[in-house]
Backbone bond lengths (Angstrom), bond angles and torsions (degrees), N, CA, C in turn:
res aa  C-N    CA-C-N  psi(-1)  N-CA   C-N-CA  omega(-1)  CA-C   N-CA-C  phi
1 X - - - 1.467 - - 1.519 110.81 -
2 X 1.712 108.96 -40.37 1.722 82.38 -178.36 1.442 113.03 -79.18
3 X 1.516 109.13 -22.35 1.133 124.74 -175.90 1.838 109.64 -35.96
4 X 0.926 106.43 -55.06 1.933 136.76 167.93 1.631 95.84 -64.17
5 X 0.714 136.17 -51.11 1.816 118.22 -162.68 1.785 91.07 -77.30
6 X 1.300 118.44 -25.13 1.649 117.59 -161.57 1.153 94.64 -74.26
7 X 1.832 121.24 -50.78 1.535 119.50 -174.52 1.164 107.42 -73.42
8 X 1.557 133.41 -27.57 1.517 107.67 158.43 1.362 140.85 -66.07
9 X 1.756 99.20 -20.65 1.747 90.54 166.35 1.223 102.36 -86.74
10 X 0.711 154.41 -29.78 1.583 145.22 170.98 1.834 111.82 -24.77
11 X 1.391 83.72 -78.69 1.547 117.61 172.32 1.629 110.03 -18.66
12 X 1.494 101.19 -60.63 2.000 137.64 -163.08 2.184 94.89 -66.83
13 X 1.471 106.46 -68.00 1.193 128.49 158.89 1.173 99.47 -17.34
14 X 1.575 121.70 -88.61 1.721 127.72 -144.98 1.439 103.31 -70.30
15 X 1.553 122.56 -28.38 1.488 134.91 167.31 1.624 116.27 -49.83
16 X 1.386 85.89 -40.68 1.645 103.62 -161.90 2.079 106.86 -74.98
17 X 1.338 80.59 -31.29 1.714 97.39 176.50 1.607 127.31 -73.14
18 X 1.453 90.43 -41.71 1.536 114.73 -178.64 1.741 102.85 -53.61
19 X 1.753 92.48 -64.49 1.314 103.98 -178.35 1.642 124.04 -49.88
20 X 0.830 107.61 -53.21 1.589 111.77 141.68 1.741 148.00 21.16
21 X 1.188 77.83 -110.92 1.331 109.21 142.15 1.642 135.37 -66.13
22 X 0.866 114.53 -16.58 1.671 127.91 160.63 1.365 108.16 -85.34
23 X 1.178 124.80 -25.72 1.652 116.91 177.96 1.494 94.98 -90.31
24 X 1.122 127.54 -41.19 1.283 133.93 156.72 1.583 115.55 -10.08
25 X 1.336 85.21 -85.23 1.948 111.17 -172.74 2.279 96.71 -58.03
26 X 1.119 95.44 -26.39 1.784 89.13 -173.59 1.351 108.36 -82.31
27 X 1.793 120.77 -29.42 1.132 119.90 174.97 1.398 119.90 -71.09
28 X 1.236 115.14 -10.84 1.524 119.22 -163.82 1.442 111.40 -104.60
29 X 1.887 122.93 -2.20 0.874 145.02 -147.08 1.285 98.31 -126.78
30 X 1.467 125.49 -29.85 1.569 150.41 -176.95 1.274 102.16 -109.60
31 X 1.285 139.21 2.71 1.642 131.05 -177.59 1.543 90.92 -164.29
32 X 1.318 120.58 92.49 1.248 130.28 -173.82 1.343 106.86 -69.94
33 X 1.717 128.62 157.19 1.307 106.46 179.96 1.379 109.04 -98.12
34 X 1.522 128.84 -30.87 0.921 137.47 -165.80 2.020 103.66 -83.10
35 X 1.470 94.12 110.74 1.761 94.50 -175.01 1.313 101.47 -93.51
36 X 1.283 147.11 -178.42 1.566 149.37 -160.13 1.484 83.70 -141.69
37 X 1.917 109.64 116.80 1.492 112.39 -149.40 1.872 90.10 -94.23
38 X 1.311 95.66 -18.95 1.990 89.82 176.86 1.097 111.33 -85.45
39 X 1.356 127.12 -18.11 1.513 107.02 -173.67 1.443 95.18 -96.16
40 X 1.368 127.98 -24.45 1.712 111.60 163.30 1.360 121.38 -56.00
41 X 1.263 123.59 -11.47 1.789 127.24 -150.11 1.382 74.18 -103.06
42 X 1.271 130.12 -28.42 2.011 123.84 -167.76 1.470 92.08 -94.37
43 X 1.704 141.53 -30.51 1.249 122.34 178.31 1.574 114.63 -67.22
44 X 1.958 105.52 -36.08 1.484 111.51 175.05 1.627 123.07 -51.36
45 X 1.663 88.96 -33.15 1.954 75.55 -170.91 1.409 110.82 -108.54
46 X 1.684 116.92 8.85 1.392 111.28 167.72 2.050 101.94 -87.43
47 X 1.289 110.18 -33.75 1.933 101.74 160.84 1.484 117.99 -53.91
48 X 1.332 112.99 -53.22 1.148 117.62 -153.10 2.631 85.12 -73.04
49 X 1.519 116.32 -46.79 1.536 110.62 158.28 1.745 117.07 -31.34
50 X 1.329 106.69 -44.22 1.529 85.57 -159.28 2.133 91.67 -123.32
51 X 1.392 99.00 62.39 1.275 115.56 -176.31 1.731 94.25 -106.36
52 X 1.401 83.18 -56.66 1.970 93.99 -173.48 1.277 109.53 -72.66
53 X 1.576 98.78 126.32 1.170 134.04 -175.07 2.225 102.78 -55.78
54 X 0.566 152.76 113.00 1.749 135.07 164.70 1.656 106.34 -44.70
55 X 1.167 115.91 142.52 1.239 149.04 -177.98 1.679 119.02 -98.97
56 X 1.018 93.85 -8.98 1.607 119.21 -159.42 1.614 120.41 43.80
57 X 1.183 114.27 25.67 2.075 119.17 167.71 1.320 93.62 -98.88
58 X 1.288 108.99 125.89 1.658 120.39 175.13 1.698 115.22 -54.64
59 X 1.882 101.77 -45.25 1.517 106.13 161.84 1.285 109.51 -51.45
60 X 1.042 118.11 -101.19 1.749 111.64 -155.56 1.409 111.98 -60.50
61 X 1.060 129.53 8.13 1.082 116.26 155.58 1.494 130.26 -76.99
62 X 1.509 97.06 -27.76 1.348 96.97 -173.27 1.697 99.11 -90.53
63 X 1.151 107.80 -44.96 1.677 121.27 -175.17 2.020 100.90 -42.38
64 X 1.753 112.25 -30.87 1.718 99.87 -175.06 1.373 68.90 -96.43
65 X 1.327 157.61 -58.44 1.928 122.52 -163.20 1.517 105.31 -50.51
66 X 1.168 138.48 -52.25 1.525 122.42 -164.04 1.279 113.70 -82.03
67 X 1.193 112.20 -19.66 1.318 117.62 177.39 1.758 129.07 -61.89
68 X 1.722 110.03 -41.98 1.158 119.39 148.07 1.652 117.15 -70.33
69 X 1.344 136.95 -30.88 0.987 123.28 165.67 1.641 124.00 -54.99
70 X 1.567 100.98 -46.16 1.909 77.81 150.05 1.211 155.39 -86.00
71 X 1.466 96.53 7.87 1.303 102.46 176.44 1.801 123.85 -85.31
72 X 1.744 92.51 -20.06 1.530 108.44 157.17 1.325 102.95 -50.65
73 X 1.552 140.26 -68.74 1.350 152.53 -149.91 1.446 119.51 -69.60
74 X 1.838 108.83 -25.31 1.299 114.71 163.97 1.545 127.40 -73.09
75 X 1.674 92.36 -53.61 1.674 109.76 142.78 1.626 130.05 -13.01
76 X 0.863 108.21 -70.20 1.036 106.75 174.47 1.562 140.75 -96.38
77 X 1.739 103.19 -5.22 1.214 137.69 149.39 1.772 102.58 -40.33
78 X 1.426 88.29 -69.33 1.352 103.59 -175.12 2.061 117.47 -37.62
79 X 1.416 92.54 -69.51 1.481 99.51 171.52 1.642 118.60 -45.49
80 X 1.373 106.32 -34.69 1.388 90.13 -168.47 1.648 115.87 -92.43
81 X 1.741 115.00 9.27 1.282 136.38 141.90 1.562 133.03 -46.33
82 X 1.607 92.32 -60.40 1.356 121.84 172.39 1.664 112.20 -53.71
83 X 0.982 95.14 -43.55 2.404 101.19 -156.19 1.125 83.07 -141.10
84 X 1.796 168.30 55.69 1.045 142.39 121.11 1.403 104.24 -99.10
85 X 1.425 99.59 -178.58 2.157 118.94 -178.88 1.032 104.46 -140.34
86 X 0.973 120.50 5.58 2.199 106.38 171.24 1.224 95.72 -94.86
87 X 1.719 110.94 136.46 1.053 122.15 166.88 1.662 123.91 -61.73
88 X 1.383 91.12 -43.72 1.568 102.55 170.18 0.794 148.81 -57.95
89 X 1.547 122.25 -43.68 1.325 131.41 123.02 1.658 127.52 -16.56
90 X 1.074 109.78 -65.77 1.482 136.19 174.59 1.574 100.95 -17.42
91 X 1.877 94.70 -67.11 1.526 103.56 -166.53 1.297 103.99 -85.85
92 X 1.143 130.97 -15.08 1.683 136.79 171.18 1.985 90.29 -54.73
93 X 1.301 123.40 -80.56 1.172 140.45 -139.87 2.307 97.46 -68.10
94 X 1.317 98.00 -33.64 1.487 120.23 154.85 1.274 116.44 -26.37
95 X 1.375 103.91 -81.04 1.495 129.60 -171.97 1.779 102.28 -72.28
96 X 1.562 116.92 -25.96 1.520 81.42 -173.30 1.841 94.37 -99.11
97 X 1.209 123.90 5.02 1.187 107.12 169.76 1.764 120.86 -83.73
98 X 1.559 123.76 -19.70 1.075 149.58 124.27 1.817 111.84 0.91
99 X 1.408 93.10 -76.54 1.462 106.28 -158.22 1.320 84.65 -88.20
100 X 1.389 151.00 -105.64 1.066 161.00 -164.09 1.488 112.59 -0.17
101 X 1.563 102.84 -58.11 1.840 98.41 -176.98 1.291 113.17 -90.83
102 X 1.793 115.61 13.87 1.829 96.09 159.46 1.747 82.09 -102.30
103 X 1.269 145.20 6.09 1.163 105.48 176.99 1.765 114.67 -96.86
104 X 1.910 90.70 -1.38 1.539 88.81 170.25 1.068 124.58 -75.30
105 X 1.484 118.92 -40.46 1.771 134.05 167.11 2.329 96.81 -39.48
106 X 1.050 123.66 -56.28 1.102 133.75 -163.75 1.873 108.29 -51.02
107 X 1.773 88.22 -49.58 1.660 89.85 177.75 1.670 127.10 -103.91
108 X 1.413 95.42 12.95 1.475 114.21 163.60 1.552 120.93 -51.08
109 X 1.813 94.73 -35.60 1.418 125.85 -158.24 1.695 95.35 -62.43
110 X 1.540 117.08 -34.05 1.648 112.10 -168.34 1.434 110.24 -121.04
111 X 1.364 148.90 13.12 1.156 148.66 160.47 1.389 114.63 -63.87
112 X 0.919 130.90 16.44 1.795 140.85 149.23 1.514 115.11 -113.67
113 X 1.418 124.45 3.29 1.289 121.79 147.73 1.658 133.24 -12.13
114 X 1.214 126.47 73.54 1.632 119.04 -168.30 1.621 119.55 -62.45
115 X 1.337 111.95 -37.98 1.459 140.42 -148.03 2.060 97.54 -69.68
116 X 1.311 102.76 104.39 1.514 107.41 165.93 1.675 107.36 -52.69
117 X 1.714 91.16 137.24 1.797 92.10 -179.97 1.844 84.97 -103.05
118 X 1.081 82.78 165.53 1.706 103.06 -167.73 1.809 108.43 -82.02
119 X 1.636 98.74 -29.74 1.510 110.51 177.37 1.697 110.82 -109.73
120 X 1.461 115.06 40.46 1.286 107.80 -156.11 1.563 93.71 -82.96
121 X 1.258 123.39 -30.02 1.766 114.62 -173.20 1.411 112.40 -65.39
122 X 1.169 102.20 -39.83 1.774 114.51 175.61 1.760 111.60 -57.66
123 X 1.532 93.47 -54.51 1.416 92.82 160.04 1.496 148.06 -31.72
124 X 1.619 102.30 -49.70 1.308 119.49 -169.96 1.389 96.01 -86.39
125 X 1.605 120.21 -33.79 2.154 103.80 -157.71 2.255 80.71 -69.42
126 X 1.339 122.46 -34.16 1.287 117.44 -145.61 2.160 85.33 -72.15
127 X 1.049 111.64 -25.95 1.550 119.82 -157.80 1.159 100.56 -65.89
128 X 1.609 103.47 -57.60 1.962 115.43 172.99 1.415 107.74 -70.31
129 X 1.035 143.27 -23.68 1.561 125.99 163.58 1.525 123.87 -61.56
130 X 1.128 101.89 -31.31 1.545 122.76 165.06 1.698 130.56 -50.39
131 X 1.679 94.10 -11.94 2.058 92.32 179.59 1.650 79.27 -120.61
132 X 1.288 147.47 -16.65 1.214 96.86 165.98 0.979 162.50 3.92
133 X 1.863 126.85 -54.38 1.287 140.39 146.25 0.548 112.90 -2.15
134 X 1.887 116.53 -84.32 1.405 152.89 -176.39 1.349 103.66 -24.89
135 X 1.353 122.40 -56.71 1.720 140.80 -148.53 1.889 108.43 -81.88
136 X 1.708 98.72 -2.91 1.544 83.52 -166.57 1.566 111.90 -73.11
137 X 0.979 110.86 142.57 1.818 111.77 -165.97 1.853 89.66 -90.39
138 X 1.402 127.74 -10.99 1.402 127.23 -164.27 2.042 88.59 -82.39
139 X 0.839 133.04 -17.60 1.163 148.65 -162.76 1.219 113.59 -42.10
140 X 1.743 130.04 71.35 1.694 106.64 -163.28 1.474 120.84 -63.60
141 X 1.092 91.89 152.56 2.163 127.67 157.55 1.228 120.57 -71.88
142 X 1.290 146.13 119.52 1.028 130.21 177.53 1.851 97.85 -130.31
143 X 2.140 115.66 8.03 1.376 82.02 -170.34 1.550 147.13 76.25
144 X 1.065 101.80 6.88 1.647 110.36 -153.16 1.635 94.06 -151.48
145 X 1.107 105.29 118.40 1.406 114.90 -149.53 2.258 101.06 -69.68
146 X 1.997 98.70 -38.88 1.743 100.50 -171.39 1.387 83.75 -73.92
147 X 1.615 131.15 -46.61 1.103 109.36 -153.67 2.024 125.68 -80.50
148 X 1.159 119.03 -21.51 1.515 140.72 142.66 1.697 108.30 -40.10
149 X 1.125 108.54 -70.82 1.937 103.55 166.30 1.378 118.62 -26.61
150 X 1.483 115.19 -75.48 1.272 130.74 170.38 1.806 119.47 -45.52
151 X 1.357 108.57 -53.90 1.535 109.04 169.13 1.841 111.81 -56.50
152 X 0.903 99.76 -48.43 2.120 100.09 -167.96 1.289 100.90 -80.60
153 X 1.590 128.55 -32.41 1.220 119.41 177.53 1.217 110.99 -76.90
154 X 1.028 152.02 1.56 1.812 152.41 170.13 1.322 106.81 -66.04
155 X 1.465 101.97 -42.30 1.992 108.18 -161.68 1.365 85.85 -80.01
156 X 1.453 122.92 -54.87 1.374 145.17 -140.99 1.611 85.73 -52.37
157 X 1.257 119.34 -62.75 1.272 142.73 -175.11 1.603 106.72 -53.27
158 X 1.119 123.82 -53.06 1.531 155.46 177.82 1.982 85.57 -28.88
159 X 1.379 103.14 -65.29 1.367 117.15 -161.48 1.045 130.33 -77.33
160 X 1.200 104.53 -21.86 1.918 136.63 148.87 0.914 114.53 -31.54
161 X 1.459 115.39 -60.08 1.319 149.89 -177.72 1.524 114.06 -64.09
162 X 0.966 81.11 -67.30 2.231 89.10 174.50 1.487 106.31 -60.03
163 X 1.432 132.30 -77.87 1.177 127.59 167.92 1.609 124.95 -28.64
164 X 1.385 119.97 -22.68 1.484 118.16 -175.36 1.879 101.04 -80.80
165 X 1.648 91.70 -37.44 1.412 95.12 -173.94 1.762 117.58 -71.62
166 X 1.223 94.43 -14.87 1.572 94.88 -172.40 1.758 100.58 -85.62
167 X 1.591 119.85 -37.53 1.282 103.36 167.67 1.386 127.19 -83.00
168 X 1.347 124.81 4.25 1.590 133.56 137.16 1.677 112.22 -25.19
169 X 1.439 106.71 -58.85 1.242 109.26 -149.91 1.680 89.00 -93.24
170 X 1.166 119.14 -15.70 1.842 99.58 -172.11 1.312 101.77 -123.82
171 X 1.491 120.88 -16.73 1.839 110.73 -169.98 1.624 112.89 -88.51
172 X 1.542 98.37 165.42 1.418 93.90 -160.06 1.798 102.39 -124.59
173 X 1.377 129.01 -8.51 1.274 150.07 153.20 1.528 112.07 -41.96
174 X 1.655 103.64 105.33 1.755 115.65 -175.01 1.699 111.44 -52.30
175 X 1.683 100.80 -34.33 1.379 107.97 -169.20 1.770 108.63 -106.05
176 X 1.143 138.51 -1.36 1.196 155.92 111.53 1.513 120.64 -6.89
177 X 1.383 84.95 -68.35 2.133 95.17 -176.05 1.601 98.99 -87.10
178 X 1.306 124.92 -15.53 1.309 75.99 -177.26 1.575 110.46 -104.35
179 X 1.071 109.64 6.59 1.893 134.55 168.66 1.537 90.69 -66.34
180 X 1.275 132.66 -57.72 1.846 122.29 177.31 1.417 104.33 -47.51
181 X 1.358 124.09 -49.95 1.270 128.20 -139.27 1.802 90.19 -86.72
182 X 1.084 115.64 -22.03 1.965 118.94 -176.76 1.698 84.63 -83.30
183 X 1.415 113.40 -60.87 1.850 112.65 -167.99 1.458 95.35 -42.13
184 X 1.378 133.16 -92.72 0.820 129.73 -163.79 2.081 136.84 -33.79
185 X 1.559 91.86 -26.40 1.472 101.01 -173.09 1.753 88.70 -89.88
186 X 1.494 105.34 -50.30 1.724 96.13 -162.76 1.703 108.08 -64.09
187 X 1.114 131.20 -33.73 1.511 134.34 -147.30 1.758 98.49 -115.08
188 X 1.414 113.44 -11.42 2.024 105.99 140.71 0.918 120.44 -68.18
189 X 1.419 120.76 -56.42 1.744 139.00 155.47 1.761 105.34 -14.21
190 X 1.593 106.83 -56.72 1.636 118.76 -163.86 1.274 100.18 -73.60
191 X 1.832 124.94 -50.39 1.195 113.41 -175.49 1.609 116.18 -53.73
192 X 1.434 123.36 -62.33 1.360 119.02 -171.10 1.293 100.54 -53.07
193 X 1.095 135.91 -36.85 1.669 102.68 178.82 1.312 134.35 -72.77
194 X 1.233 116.90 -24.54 1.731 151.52 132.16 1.636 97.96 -8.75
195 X 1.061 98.46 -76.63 1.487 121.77 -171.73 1.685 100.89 -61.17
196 X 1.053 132.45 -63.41 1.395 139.05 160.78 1.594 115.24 -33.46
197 X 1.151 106.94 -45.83 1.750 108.38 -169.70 1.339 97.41 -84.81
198 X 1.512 140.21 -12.42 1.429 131.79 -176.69 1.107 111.79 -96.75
199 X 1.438 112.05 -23.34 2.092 129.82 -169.72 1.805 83.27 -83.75
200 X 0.967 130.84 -30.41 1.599 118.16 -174.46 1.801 124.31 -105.12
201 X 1.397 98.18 1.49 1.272 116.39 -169.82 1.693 116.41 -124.50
């Protein structure tokens, strides 16, 4: 008799283990371990974009949207310092961390803006149409830390671009517009080469 109760816990046990470990193996299959650390650094700074509340001043409103948008760009500048091997890249990711955080010091200057803009609703639907880019889900992966840089930074850039142009048309800050008017010329400039370094690589 115990002889029989022993091989049934045995039996109960190895069931109990199996099972286990099979929820195990399904969870790990459903919660991948390996996360893709650039395309999280682009989910961080499009939350951390649509965190801030609008204020309704077209300046600081836009100055705290671009402002975290470069801080995505340093971000991930950063990483691809850390864990990339293209040289080129390297000094690409250099230069925009360079430029980026004196242009954050620059628009620091108006994110306490009080003053209601008169076109601020118009403002904002044109502001959020503007990261689109960002949003394309067609967006390849490749895993690969230079080549992921180069892919997310195109759009990343893309939106830079759009957003500079949209406060072209509504902002009223001397040193504001002409910070769009450098974004826009330098970071088209950035995409095609972007685009160039991936067509050859």
């Amino acid at each position: 008799m115990k002889k029989l109760l022993f091989t049934v816990s045995l039996v109960l046990f190895s069931f109990s283990c199996n099972k286990k470990e099979n929820k195990t193996a399904e969870t790990q299959i459903l919660q991948p371990q390996n996360k893709n650390e650039m395309t999280a650094l682009m989910t961080e700074m499009m939350d951390e974009m649509h965190s801030n509340k609008p204020s309704g001043n077209n300046d600081a409103d836009f100055a705290k949207m671009m402002i975290e948008h470069h801080k995505g760009s340093v971000k991930m500048s950063e990483l691809l310092l850390e864990k990339g091997k293209n040289d080129e890249l390297k000094a690409f990711g250099r230069k925009v961390i360079a430029a980026q955080n004196q242009e954050i010091m620059l628009m620091e200057k108006f994110i306490n803006e009080k003053e209601v803009s008169a076109d601020s609703e118009t403002f904002q639907k044109e502001l959020s149409q503007s990261m689109s880019a960002m949003m394309n889900r067609e967006i390849k992966i490749y895993d690969n830390i230079d080549k992921d840089y180069a892919e997310q930074m195109i759009p990343h850039h893309q939106s830079a671009v759009d957003m500079a142009k949209v406060y072209l048309k509504y902002g009223k800050q001397k040193e504001l517009l002409n910070l769009c008017r450098e974004i826009v010329e330098t970071q088209t400039a950035e995409i095609l080469q972007l685009q160039l370094w991936l067509k050859n690589n």
